[in-house]
N, C-alpha and C positions, 0 to 999 in steps of 0.2 A: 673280495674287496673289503679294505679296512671299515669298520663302522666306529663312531666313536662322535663324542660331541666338539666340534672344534669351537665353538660359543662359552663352555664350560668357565665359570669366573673364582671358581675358590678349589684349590687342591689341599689334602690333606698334608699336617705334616711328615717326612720320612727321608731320614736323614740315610746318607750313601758314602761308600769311601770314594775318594776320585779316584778313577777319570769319569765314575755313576757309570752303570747299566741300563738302556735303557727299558728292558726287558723287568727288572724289578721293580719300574713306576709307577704309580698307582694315580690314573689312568697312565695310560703309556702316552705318549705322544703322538697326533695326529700326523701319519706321512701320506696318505694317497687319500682320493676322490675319487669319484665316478664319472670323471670327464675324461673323454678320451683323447687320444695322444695325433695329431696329424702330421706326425713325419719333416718337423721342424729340424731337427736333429741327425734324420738319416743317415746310419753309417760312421758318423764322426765318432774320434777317440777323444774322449773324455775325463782326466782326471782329477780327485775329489778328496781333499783330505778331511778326518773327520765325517768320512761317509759314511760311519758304520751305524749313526746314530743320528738323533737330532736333525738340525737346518741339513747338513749333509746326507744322511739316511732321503732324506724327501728330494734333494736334489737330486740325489743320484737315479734314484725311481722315478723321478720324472723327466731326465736325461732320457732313462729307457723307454719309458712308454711315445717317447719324441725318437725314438731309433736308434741312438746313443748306446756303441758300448762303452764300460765305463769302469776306470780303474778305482780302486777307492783305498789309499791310505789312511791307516789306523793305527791306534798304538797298542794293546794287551786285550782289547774288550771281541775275543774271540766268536762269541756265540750272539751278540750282536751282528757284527760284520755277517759271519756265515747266513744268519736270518737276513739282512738286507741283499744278498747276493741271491739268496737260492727266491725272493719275491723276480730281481732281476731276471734270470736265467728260466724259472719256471711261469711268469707268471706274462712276462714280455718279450723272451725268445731272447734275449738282447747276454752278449761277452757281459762277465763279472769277472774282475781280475784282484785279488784281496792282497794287497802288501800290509805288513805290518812292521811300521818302522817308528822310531821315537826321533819325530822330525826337529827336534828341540837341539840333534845333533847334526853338525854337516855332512857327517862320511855317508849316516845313514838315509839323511837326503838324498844322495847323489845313488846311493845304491837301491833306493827304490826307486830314483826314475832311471835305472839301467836297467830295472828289471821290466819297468812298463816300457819301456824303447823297444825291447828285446821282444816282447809279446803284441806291440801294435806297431810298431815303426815310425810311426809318427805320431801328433799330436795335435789336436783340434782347438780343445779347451781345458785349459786348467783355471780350478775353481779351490783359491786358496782360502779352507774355511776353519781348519779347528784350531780352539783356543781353550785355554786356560785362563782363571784368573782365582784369587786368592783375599778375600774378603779382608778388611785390615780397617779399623774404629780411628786412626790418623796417618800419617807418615812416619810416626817415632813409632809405631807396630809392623813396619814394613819390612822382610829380614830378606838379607840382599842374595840368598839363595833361591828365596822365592820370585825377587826381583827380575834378575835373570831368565831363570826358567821363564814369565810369564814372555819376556823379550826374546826369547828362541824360539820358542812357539809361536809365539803370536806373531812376530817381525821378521825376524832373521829367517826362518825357515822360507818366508815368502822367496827373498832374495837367493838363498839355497836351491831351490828348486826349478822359479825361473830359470834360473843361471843353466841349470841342470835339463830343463825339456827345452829352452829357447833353442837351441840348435834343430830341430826336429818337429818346430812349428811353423806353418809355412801362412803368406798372405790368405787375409779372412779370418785366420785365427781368434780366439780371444782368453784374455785371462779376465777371471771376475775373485774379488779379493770380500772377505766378509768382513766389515768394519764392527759398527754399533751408533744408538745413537747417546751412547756415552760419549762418544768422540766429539760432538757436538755439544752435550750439555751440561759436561762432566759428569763425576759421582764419586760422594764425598766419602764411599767406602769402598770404594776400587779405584783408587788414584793408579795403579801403574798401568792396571788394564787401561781404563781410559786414555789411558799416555801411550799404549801399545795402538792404541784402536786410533786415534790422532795419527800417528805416527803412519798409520795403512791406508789415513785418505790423502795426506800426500805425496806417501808414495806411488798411488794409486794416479793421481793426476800425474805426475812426474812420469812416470812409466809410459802413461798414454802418448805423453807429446815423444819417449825415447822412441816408440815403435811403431809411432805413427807413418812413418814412412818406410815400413816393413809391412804395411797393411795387417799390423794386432794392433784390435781393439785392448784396451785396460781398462775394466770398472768395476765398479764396488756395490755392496748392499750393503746398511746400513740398520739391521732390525732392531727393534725395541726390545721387550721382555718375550722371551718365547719357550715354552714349555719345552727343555729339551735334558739330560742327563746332570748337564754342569749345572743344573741349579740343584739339586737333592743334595748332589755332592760339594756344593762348595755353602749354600746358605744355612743356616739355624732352622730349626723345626716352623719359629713365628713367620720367618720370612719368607719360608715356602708358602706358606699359608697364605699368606696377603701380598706374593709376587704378584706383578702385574694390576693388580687392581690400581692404581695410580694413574693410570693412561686413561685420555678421554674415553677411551671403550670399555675403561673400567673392568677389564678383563688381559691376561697375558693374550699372547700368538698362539699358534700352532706351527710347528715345521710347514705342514702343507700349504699354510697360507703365503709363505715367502719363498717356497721355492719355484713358484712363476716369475718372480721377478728373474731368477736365474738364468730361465727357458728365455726369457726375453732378451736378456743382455749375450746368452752365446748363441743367438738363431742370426739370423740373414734380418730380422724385421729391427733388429737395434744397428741396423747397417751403418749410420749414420750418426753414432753416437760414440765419444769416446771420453776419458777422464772426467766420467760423473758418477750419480752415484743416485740410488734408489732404495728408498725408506718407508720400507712396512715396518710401522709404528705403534700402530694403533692410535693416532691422531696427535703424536706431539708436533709439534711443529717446530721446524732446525730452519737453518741457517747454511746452505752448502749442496 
């Protein structure tokens, strides 16, 4: 079992190239606990982009330890991925299925979910979570390559994929989308992320009320700061250093701490819920 301190309030500086490792972090990232798994999840196919690491890495592990097996799209970050599979498969008994595609393109979206159709048949839960963003001091520093890019990752790919497993999810299902709560409160140095992350909580209601009468749930999470790859690799030495500490808890996340929200929104117990959205924060308080 992982040990490590999820309370930890100041990380050192150590800057990464993207899309960051999260195997070179110092500390690495919290993904598992000592609690155990009761069968919320049984059986269900599950897939996870962005799983290889980060909010993703912790989701997909605790998919499993809930009986989930679980596919997880990633883009280059090899010995990540295979480290979060072999906890999967060795440590939970539970299918680990590793695509690696660069969802930021259609074709390859559609051909990682032919390749999980073709390996599970169907489809339970998909949990659309990796993102990119790209630090920028105004809007006249925004250079519309990078613009792009953060809008096929972060948006587009959603639409890609749904499009791509909707056929082969049946009533009960659920999709759960990983916003921010930039979305909510802006941030004056990732304007187009926050325009991506806006843009995924109304798609996100929007979605819920299209498949509400196909019995798929649609929702969202929302996290604050959360110690996970994309911050080594996309902030400044300083900013690493004093991430997170701004939140009433005066401390960032941990993956671990926000991948319950996830267990919650794809089990039978958020039966009852659809087009909303759940924010581990660390105590800002939003609006949505």
């Amino acid at each position: 079992m992982q040990k490590s301190n999820p309370k930890r309030k100041i990380f050192p500086a150590q800057p990464q190239n993207r899309p960051g490792l999260e195997y070179k972090m110092k500390p690495e990232p919290v993904y598992d606990n000592a609690a155990a798994g009761s069968g919320k999840l049984l059986n269900k196919k599950c897939v996870i982009t962005g799983g290889d690491s980060g909010i993703g890495k912790a989701v997909a592990i605790a998919f499993a330890k809930e009986g989930a097996d679980v596919a997880i799209i990633y883009l280059s970050e090899d010995k990540d991925a295979e480290a979060t599979a072999t906890i999967i498969r060795e440590q939970y008994q539970r299918e680990c299925l590793l695509v690696p595609a660069d969802i930021s393109r259609e074709a390859q979206c559609k051909n990682a979910a032919k390749k999980i159709i073709r390996k599970f048949k169907t489809v339970d839960v998909v949990v659309n979570n990796a993102g990119v963003h790209y630090p920028a001091e105004s809007i006249m520093e925004i250079e519309s390559d990078k613009l792009v890019k953060t809008f096929s990752v972060n948006v587009f790919a959603i639409f890609w994929l749904v499009k791509a497993l909707l056929p082969v999810m049946k009533e009960g299902g659920s999709i759960i989308n990983t916003a921010s709560v930039t979305a909510y409160r802006g941030s004056a140095n990732l304007l187009d992320y926050s325009a991506t992350k806006g843009a995924i909580v109304s798609l996100t209601r929007s979605l819920s009320a299209s498949l509400a009468g196909k019995g798929i749930r649609v929702n969202g999470v929302a996290p604050g700061p959360i110690w996970t790859p994309l911050i080594p690799s996309s902030f400044e030495p300083d900013k690493v250093k004093s991430f997170g500490t701004e939140t009433p808890m005066k401390r960032p996340g941990q993956p671990v701490e926000v991948a319950p929200s996830y267990v919650f929104l794809a089990s039978g117990d958020s039966a009852y819920i659809t087009g909303q959205f759940l924010h581990p924060n660390g105590g800002e308080i939003v609006n949505g």
